[in-house]
C-alpha positions as CSV (number, residue, x, y, z in Angstrom):
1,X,102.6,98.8,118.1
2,X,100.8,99.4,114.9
3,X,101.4,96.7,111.9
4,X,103.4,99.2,109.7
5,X,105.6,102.4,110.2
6,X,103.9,105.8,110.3
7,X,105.9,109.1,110.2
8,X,104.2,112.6,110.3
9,X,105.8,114.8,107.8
10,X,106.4,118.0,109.9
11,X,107.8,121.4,109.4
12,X,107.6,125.2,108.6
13,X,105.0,126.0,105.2
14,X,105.9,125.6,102.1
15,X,108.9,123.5,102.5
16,X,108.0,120.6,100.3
17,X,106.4,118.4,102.9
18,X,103.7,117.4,100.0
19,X,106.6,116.7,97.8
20,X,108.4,114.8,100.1
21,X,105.1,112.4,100.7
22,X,104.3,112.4,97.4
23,X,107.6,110.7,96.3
24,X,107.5,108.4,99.4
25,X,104.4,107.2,99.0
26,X,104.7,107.2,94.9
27,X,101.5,108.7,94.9
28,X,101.2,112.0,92.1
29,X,97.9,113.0,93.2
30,X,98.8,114.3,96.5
31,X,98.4,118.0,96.2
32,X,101.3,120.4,95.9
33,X,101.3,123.9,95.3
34,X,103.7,126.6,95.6
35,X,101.8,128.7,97.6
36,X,102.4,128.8,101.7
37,X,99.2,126.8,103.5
38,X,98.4,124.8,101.1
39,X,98.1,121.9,103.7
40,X,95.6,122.9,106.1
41,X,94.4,119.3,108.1
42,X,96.4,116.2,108.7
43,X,96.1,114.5,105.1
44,X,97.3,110.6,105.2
45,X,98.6,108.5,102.4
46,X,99.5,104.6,102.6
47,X,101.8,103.2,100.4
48,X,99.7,99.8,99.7
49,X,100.7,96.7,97.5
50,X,98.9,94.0,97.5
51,X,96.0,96.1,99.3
52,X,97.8,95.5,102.7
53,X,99.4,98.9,104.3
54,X,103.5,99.1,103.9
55,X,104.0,102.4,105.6
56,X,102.2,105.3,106.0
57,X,102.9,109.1,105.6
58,X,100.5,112.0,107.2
59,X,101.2,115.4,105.6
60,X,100.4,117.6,108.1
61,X,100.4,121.7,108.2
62,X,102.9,124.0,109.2
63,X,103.6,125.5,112.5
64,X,101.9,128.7,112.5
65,X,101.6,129.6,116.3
66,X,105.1,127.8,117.7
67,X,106.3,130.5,119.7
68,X,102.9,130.6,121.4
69,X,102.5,126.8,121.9
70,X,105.7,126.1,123.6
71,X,105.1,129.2,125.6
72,X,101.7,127.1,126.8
73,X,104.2,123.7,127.5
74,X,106.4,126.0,129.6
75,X,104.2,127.1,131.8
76,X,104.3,124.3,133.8
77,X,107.9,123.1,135.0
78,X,107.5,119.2,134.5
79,X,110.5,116.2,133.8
80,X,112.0,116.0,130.6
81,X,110.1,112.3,131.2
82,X,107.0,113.8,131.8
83,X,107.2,116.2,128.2
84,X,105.6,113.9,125.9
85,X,102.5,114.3,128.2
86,X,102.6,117.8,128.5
87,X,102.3,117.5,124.3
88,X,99.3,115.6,124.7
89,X,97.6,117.5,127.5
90,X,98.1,120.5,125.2
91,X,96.5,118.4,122.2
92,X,93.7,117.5,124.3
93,X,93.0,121.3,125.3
94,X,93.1,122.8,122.3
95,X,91.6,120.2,120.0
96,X,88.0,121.9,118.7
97,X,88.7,125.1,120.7
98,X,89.2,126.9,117.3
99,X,92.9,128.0,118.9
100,X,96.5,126.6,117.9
101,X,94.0,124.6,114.6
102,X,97.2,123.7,112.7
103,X,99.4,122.7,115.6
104,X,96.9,120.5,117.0
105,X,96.3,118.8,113.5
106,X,100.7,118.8,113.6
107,X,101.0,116.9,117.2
108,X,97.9,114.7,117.1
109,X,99.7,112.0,114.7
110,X,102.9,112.2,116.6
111,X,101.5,111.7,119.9
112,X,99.4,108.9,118.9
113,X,102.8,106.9,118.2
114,X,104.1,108.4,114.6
115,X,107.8,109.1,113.7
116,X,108.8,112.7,112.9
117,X,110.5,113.6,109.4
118,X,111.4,117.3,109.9
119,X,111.7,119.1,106.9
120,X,113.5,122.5,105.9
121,X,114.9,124.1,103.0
122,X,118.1,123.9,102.2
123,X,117.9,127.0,99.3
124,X,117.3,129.6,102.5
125,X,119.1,130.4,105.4
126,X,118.8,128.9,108.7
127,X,117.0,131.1,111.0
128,X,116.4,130.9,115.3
129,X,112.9,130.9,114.8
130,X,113.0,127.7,114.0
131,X,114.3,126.4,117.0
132,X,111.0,126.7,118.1
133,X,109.4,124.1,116.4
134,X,112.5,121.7,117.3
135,X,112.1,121.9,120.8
136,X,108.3,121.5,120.6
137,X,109.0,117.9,118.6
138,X,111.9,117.3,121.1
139,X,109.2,117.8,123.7
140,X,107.5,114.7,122.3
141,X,109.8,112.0,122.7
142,X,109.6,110.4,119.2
143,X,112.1,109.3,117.0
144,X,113.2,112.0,114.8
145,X,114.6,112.5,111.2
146,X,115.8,116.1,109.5
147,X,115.4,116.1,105.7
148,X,117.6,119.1,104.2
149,X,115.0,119.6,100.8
150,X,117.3,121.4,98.5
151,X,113.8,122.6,96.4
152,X,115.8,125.9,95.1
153,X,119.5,124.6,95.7
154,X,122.2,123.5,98.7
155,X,123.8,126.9,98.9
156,X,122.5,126.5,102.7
157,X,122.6,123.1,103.2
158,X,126.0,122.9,105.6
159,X,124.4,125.8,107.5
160,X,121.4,123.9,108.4
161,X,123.4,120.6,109.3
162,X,125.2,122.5,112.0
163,X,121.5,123.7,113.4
164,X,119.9,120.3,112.9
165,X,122.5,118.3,114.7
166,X,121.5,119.4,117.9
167,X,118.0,119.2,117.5
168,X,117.7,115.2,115.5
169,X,119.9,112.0,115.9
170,X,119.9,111.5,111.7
171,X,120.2,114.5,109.1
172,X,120.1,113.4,105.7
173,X,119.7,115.4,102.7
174,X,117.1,114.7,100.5
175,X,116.0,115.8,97.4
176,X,111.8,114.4,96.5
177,X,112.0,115.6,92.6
178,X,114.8,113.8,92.2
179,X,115.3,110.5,94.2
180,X,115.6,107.5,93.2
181,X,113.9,104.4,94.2
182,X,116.8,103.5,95.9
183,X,117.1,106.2,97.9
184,X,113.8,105.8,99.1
185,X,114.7,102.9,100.6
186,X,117.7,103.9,102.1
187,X,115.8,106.9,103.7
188,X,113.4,104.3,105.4
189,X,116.8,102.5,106.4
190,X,118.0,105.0,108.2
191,X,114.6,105.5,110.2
192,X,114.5,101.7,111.4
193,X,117.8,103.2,112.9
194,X,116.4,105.2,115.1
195,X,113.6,103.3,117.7
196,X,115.0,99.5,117.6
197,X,111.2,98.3,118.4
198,X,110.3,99.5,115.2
199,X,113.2,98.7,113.3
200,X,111.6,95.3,112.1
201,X,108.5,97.2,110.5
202,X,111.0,99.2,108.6
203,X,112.6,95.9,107.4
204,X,109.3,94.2,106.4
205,X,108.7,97.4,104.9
206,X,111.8,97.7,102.5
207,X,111.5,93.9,101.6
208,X,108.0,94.3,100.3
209,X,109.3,97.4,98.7
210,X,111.4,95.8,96.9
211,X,109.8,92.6,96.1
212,X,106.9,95.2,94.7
213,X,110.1,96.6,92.2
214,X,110.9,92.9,91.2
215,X,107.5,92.3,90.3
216,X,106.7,95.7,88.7
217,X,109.3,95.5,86.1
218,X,108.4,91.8,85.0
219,X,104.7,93.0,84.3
220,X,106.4,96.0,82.8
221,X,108.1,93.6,80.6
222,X,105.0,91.8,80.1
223,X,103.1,95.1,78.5
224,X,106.2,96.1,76.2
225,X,106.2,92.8,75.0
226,X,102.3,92.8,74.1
227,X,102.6,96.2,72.8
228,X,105.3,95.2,70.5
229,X,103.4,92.2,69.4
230,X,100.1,94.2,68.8
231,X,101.8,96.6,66.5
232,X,104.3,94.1,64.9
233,X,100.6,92.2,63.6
234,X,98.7,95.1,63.5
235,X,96.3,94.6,60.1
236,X,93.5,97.1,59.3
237,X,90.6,95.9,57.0
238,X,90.7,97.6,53.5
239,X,87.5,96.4,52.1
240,X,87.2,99.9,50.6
241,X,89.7,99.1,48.5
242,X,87.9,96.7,47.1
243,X,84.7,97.8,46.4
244,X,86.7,101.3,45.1
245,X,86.2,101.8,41.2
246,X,89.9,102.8,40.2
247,X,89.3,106.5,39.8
248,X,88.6,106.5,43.4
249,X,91.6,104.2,44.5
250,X,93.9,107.3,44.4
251,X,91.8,109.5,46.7
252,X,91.1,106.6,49.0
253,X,94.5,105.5,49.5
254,X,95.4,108.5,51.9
255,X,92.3,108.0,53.8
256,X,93.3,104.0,54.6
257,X,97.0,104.9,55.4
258,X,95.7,108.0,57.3
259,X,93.4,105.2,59.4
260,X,96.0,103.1,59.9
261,X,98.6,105.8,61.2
262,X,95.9,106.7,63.6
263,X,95.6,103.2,65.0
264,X,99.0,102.1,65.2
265,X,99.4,105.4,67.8
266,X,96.4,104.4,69.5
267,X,98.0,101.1,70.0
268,X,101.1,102.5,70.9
269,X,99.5,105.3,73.5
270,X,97.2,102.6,75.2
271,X,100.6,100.3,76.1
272,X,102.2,103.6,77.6
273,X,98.8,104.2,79.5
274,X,99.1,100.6,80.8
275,X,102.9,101.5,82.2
276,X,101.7,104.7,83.6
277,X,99.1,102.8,85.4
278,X,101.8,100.2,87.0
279,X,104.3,102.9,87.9
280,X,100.9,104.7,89.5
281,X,100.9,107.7,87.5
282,X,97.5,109.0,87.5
283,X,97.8,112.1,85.4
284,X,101.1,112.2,83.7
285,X,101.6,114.2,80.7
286,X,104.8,112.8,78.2
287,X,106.5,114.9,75.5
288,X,107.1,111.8,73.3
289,X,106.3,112.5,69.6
290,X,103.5,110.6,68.2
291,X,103.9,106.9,66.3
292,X,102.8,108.9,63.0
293,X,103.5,106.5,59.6
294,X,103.4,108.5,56.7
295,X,103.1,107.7,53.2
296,X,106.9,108.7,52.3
297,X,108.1,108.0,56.0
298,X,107.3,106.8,59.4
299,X,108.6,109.5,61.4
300,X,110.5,112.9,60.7
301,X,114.1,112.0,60.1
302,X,116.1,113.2,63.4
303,X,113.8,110.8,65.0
304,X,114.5,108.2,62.7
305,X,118.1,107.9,63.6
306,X,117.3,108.5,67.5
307,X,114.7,105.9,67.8
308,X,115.8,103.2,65.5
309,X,118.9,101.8,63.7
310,X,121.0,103.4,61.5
311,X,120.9,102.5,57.6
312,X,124.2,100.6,57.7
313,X,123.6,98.7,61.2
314,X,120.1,97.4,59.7
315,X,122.0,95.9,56.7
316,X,124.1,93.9,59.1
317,X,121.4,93.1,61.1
318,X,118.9,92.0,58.6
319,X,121.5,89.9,57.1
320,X,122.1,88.5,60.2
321,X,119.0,87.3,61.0
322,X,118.3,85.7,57.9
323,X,116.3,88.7,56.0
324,X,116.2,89.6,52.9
325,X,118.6,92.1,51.7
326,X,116.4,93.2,48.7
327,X,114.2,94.8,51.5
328,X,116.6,97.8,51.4
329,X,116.5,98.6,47.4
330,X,114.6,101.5,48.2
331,X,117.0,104.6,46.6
332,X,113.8,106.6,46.2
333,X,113.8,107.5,50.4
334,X,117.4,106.9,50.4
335,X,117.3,105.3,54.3
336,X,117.3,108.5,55.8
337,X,113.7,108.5,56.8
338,X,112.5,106.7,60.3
339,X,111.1,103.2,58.7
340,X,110.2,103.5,55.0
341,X,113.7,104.9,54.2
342,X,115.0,101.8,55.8
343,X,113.5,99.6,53.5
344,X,112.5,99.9,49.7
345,X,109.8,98.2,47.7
346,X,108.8,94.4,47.1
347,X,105.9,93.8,49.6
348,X,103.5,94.7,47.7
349,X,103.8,93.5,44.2
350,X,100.4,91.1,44.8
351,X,98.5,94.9,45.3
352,X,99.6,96.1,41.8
353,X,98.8,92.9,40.3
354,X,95.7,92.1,41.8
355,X,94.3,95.9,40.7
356,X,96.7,95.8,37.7
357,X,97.4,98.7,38.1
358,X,101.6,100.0,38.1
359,X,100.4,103.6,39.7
360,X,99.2,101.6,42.6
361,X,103.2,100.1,43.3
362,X,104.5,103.6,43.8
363,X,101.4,105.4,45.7
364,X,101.7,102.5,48.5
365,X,104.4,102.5,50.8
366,X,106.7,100.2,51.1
367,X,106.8,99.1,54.4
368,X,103.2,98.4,54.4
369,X,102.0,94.7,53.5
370,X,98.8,93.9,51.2
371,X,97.0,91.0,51.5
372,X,94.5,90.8,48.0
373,X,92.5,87.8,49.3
374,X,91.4,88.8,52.8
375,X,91.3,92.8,52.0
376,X,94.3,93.4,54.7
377,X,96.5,96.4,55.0
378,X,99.4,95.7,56.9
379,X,101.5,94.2,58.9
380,X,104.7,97.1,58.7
381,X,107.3,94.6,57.1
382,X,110.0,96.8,57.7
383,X,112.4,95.1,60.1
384,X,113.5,98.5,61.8
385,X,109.8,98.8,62.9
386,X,110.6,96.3,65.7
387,X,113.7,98.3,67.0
388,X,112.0,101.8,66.9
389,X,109.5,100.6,69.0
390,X,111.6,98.9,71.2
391,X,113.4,102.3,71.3
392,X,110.5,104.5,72.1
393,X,109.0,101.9,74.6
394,X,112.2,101.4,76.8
395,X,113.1,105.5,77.0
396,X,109.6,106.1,77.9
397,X,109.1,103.0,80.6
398,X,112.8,104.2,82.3
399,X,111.9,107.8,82.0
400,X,108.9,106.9,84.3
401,X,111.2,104.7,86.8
402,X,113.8,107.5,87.1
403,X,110.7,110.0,87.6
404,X,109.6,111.0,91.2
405,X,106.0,111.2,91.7
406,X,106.3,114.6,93.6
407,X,107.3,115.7,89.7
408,X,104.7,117.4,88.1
409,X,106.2,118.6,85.3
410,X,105.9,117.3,81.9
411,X,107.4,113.7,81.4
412,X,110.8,114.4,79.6
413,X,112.5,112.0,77.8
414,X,116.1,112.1,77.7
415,X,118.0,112.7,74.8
416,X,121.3,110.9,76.0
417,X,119.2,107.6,76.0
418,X,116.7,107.7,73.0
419,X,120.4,105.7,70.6
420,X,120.3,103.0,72.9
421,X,118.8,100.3,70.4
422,X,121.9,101.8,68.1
423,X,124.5,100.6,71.1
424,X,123.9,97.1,71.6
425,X,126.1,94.8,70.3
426,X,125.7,93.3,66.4
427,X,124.9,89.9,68.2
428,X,122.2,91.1,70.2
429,X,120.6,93.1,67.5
430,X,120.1,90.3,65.3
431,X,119.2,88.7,68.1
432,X,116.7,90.9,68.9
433,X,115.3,90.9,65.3
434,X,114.8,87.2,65.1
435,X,112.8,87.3,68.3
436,X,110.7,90.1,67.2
437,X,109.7,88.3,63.7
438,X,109.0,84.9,65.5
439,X,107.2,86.9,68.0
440,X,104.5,88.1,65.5
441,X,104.6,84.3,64.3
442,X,104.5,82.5,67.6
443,X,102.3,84.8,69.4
444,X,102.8,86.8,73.0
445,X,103.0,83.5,74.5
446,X,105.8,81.7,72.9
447,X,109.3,81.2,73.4
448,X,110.4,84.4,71.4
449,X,108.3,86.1,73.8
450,X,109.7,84.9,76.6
451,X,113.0,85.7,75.8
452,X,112.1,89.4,74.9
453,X,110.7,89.5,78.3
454,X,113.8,88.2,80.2
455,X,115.8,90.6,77.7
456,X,113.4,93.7,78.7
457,X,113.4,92.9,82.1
458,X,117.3,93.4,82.6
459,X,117.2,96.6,80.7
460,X,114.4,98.1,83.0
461,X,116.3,97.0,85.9
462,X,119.8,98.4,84.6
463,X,121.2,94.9,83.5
């Protein structure tokens, strides 16, 4: 008995067999195409964690000569015991004979021990040619699974129940651009169910699964929490600044803010590259907006109000956690905007005074701190900063965990979750806050960190 399940992924072309092994094995660079033959040889994929094997999946083409190769079986009247040998004899006789190429790449797998997950389309009617390829895998003797793939809709799916039930002891319906994790392991459940010698691979198999969940979302933790701390401390050298005569301060402001725009999304971009890496998304493509901090704003203002917290829950909050209340003077942006309307002036009185000049007050933003001595621009003081990137970074980390990796469309990020910083209680906002400011004081190892790990944790796991 080999050390982990394996389950050939059978059925008619272009029925989302690729899909199907794609989500399983959360792997988004097996190939899928809408065209019919796409799969042409026996294609394996492990799921591996830990580099040891959990299950494996062999995508394997469609029947293309059925009727013909179960005419061959017939020919000779053998046992229904005997069957699974008349399978191989035919995969022994046609294999390199140039004849029956893709059913001999179908059966090989399945004769050397795999499971069978049938799949069909549940968008198209049934039809009796494929009865055909039914018998043929009934002719094997393997355990047997029907997957109902709704890929255009279930206007069908009844239909093909009623067919499948004769054929296979399980018919589930299953949908690979849409399940969920949990779903996955319920449809490796159900296949334990079907050979009882195997059934303890399948339940070594789900516990690692899940084990490999557990520990996926505490490093996933562990990067927002990093992330968050990078771009809470970001400061950018300014040393231009300094050696600027003051006709030149003016034009060079815009440069230095443009510079430091460009590497808080860098920042930002490499922690969502990290996630995409854990989840194993090779070559995912999100439509997030850009991190972009403007002179007279952070971010447009719908996102401002999607991403963060509203004007009047930031006063509460502030105040809560001990901040300043001046901090929100600014009338000028008049809190609509996503950070800088949040927050007025006062944080960078030393820049005007160290220049002497007054210009310089109102041409620097005010959610960007100075520092004369060492040349610094930055850290973003504004206390909503915290909460928009908490925002952005969870929406974007559970849009990945809801995704399947047979998806390849653009990542999209819900709507219905981008307010959630906006719902949680007062308590925990300020909460929330505190540990965000003693974060950038402590460091990514310290208690506050800790604590915004446990609290990020729970929210990725649906706490």
């Amino acid at each position: 008995m080999a050390e982990h399940p394996v389950l050939a992924v059978v059925g008619h072309p272009n029925k989302g067999k690729s899909s199907v092994v794609a989500a399983l094995t959360q792997n988004d660079q097996v190939k899928i195409s809408p065209l019919s033959g796409t799969t042409r040889v026996a294609q394996r994929f492990s799921l591996k964690l830990d580099n040891q094997v959990v299950f494996e999946l062999v995508d394997t083409p469609g029947f293309q000569r059925a009727g013909k190769c179960l005419g061959w079986l017939n020919e000779q009247s053998v046992a229904a015991d005997q069957r699974p040998a008349r399978v191989a004899e035919f995969v022994s006789r046609f294999t390199g004979s140039g004849q029956f190429v893709d059913e001999v790449e179908l059966l090989t797998p399945i004769i050397e021990g795999a499971g069978i997950i049938y799949v069909v389309d549940g968008s198209l009617p049934y039809s009796p040619e494929y009865e055909t390829e039914m018998e043929i895998l009934r002719w094997t003797g393997r355990p047997r699974l029907a997957l109902i793939n709704p890929i255009g809709g279930d206007r069908y799916v009844e239909q093909w129940q009623q067919a499948l039930n004769q054929y296979f002891s399980l018919v589930r319906l299953f949908d690979p651009l849409h399940a969920t994790f949990d779903q996955h392991l319920q449809l490796l459940r159900t296949f334990g169910e079907l050979e009882h010698h195997t059934s303890p691979l399948f339940e070594r198999a789900i516990e690692q699964l899940e084990r490999y969940r557990q520990l996926k979302l505490q490093q996933a933790a562990r990067i927002l929490v990093e992330n968050l701390y990078q771009l809470l401390s970001y400061q950018q050298s300014s040393s231009r600044l300094e050696q600027a005569a003051r006709d030149q301060l003016e034009a060079l402001l815009p440069e230095e803010l443009a510079r430091f725009n460009q590497q808080l999304n860098r920042l930002e971009r490499e922690g969502q590259q990290q996630l995409q890496a854990l989840f194993l998304y090779h070559q995912l493509e999100s439509d997030i907006h850009r991190l972009e901090v403007h002179q007279s704003e952070l971010m447009d203002t719908t996102q401002w109000s999607l991403w963060g917290l509203q004007k009047n829950q930031l006063v509460l909050v502030s105040a809560g956690a001990g901040a300043a209340i001046g901090l929100l003077a600014d009338a000028g942006l008049g809190g609509a905007s996503l950070l800088a309307g949040a927050i007025g002036g006062g944080v960078v009185g030393g820049l005007s005074g160290w220049f002497g000049l007054d210009w310089l007050k109102q041409r620097l933003p005010s959610w960007l701190q100075f520092s004369a001595e060492k040349h610094l621009l930055g850290p973003v003081k504004d206390p909503n900063f915290a909460f928009v990137i908490l925002g952005r970074a969870l929406s974007h980390a559970r849009a990945m965990l809801a995704r399947s990796h047979a998806d390849r469309d653009r990542l999209a990020i819900r709507e219905d979750g981008l307010n959630h910083m906006q719902s949680l209680e007062l308590k925990t906002q300020v909460r929330l806050l505190k540990q965000c400011r003693l974060l950038v004081r402590q460091g990514p190892q310290g208690q506050a960190a800790d604590q915004l790990r446990d609290w990020l944790y729970h929210q990725l796991a649906g706490g």
